[in-house]
VMD Tcl script that draws the C-alpha trace (Angstrom):
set ca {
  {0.00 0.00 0.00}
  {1.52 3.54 -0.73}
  {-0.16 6.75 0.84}
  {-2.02 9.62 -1.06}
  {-2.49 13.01 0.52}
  {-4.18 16.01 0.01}
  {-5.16 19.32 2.35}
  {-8.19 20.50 3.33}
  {-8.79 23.87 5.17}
  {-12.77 25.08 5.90}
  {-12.23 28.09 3.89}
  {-15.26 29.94 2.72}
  {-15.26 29.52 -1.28}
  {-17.89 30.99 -3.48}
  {-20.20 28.27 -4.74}
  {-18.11 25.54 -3.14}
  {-20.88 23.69 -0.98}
  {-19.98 21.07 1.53}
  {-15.92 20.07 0.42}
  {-16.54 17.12 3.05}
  {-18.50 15.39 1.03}
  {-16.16 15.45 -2.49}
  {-13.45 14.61 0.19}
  {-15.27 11.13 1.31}
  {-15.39 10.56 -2.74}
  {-11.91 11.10 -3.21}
  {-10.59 8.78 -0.28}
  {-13.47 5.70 -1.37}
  {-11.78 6.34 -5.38}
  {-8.31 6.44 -4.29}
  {-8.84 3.33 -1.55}
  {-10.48 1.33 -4.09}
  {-7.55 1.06 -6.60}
  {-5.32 -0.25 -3.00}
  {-4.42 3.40 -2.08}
  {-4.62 4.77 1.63}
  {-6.04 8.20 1.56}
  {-4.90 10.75 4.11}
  {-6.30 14.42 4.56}
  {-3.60 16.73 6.51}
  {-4.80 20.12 7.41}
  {-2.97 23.46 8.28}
  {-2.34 21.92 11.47}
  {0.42 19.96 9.76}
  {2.13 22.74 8.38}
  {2.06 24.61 11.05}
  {4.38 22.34 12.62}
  {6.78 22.17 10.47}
  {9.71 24.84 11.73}
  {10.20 26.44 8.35}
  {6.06 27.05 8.87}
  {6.49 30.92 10.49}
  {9.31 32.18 7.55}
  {7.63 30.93 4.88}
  {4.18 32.08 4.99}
  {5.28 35.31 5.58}
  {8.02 34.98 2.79}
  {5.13 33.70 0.19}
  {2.34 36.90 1.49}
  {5.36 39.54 0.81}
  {6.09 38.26 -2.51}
  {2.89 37.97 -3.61}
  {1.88 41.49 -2.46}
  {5.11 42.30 -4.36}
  {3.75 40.75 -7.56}
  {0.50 41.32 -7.65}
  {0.32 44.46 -5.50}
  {-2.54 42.95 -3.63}
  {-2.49 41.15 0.05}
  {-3.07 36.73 -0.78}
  {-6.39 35.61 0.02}
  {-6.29 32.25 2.35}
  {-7.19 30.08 -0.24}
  {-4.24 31.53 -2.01}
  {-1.85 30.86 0.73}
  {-3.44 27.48 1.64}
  {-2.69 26.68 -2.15}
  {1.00 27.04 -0.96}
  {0.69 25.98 3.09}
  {-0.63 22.49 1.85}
  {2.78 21.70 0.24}
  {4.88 22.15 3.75}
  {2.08 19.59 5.42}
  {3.54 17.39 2.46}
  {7.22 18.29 3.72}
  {6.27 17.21 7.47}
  {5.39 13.80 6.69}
  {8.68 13.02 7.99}
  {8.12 9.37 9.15}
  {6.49 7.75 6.22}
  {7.76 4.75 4.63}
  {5.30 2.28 2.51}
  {5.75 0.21 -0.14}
  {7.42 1.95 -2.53}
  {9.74 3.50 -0.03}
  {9.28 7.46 0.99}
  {8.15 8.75 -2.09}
  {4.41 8.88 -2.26}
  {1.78 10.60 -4.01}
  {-0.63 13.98 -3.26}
  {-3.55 15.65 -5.02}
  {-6.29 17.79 -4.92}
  {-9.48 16.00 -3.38}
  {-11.23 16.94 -6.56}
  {-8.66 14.55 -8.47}
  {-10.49 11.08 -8.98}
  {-9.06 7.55 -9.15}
  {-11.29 5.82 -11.83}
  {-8.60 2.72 -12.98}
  {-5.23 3.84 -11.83}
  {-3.62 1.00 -9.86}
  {-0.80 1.11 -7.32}
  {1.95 2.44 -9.58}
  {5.67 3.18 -8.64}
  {6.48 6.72 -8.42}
  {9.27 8.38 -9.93}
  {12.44 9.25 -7.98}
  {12.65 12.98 -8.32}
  {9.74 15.29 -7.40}
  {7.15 14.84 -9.94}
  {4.17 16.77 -11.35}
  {1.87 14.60 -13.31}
  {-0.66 17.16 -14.97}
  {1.95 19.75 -16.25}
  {1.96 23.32 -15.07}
  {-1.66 22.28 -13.02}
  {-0.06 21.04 -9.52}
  {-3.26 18.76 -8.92}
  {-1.17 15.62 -8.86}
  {2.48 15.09 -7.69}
  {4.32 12.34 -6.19}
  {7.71 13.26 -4.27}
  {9.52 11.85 -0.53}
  {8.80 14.85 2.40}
  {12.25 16.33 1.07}
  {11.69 16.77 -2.01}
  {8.73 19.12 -0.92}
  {10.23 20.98 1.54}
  {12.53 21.93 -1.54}
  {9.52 22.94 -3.69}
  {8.07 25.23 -0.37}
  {11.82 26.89 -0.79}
  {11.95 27.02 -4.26}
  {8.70 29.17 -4.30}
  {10.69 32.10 -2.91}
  {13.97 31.83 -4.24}
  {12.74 31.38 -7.84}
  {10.22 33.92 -7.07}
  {12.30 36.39 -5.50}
  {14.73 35.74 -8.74}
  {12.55 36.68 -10.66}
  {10.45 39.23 -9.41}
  {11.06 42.20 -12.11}
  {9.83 39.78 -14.97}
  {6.48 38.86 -12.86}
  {5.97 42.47 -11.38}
  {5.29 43.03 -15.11}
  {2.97 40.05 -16.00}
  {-0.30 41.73 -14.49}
  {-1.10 38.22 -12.14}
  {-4.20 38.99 -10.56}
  {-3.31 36.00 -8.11}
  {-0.14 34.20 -7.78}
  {-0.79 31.09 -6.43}
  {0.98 27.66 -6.57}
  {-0.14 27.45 -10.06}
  {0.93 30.57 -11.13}
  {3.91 30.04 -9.80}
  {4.96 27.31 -12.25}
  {2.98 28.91 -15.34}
  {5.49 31.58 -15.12}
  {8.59 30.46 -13.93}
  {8.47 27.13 -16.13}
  {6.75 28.67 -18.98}
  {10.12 27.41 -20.91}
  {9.51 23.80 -19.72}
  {6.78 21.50 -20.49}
  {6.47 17.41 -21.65}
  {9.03 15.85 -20.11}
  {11.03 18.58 -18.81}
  {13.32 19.33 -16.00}
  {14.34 21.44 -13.54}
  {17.29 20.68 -11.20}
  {15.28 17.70 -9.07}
  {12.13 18.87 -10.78}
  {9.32 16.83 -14.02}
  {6.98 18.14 -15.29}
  {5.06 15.73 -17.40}
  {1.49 16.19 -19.08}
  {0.57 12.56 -18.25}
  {-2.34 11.85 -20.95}
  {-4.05 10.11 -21.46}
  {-4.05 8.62 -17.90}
  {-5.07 12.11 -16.11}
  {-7.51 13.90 -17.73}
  {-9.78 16.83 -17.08}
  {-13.55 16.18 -16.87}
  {-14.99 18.10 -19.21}
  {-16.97 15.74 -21.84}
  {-18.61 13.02 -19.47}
  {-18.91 9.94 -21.19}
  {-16.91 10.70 -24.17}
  {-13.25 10.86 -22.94}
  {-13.77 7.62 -19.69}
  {-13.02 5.12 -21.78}
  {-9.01 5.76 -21.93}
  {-8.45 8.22 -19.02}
  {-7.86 6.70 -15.30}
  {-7.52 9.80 -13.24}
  {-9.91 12.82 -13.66}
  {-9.54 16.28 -12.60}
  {-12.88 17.60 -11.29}
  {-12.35 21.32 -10.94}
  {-14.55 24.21 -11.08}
  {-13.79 25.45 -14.50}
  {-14.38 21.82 -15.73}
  {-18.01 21.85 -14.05}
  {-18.72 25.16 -15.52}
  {-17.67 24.28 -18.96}
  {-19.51 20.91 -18.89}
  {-23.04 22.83 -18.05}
  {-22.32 24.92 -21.22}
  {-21.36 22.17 -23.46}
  {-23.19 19.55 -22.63}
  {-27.15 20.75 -21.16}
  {-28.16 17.42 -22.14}
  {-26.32 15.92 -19.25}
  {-25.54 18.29 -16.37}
  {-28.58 20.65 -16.17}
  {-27.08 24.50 -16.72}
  {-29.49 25.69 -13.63}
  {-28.32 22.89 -11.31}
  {-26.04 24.31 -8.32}
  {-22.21 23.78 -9.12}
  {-21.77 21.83 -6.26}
  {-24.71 19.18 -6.93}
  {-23.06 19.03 -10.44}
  {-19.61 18.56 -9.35}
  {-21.10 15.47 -7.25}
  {-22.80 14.26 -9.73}
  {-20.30 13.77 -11.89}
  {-18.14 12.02 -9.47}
  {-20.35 9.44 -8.75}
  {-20.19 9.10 -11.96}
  {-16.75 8.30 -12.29}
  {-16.19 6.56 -9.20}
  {-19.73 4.14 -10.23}
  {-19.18 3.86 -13.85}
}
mol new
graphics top color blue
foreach p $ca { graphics top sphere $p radius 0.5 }
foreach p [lrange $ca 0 end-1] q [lrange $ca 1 end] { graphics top cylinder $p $q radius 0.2 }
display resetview
């Protein structure tokens, strides 16, 4: 058995409805396929020492890029990687290295696999899925303001509304992108295992991971009425098409 983790703060997001519930889904996907499903919280991070220095290193840098203060959700995007970093002890199957997601990424058909040995992003600039040993992430949360601080004239003059994780690696690894490296770093877009959800029935047949976010609920009401009504709450959709997935 290898571990999968992902973070969960109760922040208040805009048409987000009850995250518990999607969270129950992710850990009954993931646990079916012989995974064992952990949520940390900001409770982890905080007690990690580097906890104190580097949320206050991430706010002033984004205030610095974006000339705006970083929501929570914006600094949980970035908190959740140090809970990675602190679980020091860990040791399964497939030695330290194990995986961590999103709780809105689903496991329809992907089996215990063995990660790779450097710090990996699966899904390309979108850090939804990774796999990486506790060290390797602590390096990431320090990464985030060295890279950032080198290169803060170039992304002062980006206009980012929000630089978040995401940002963070659409900008300073805009030169990287299938198979590419930075020292200790890959970036691979892994289709078609990981997908994003956008066309229902059309794309399950080869993808085995699905990527359940917002945008792709949004989209899906648009281009497909026939299946996900465009009036029904986001939230109800969302679920909807996880069960989906998960009893397909």
């Amino acid at each position: 058995m290898i571990n999968i983790y992902t973070y969960y703060e109760p922040l208040e997001l805009m048409n987000s409805g009850p995250q518990e519930e999607i969270i129950s889904l992710w850990k009954d996907s993931w646990a079916r396929q012989g995974y064992n499903p952990v949520v940390l919280g900001r409770d982890d991070a905080e007690k990690h020492p580097f906890f104190t220095n580097f949320t206050q290193g991430i706010s002033h840098l984004h205030k610095c890029v974006t000339g705006k203060m970083i929501t929570p959700y914006g600094l949980s995007c970035y908190t959740r990687w140090l809970a990675y970093a602190n679980q020091k002890d860990y040791s399964g199957k497939f030695g330290k290295h194990f995986y961590v997601s999103d709780y809105d990424v689903i496991n329809k058909k992907f089996p215990i696999t063995y990660p790779i040995q450097q710090l990996h992003l699966m899904a390309g600039h979108c850090p939804c899925l990774a796999s990486g040993t506790c060290g390797q992430f602590l390096y990431l949360c320090q990464l985030f303001i060295k890279l950032t601080r080198d290169n803060l004239d170039n992304l002062k003059n980006t206009e980012i509304e929000g630089y978040h994780d995401q940002e963070f690696f659409v900008y300073n690894f805009k030169d990287y992108w299938n198979d590419c490296r930075y020292p200790n770093i890959v970036l691979t877009l892994q289709h078609p295992d990981i997908a994003d959800y956008v066309w229902f029935e059309e794309r399950d047949d080869y993808a085995k991971i699905f990527h359940v976010a917002n945008h792709n609920v949004i989209d899906l009401q648009k281009l497909r009425p026939d299946i996900i009504d465009p009036n029904m709450d986001r939230h109800e959709a969302r679920m909807k098409i996880i069960k989906h997935i998960i009893n397909d």
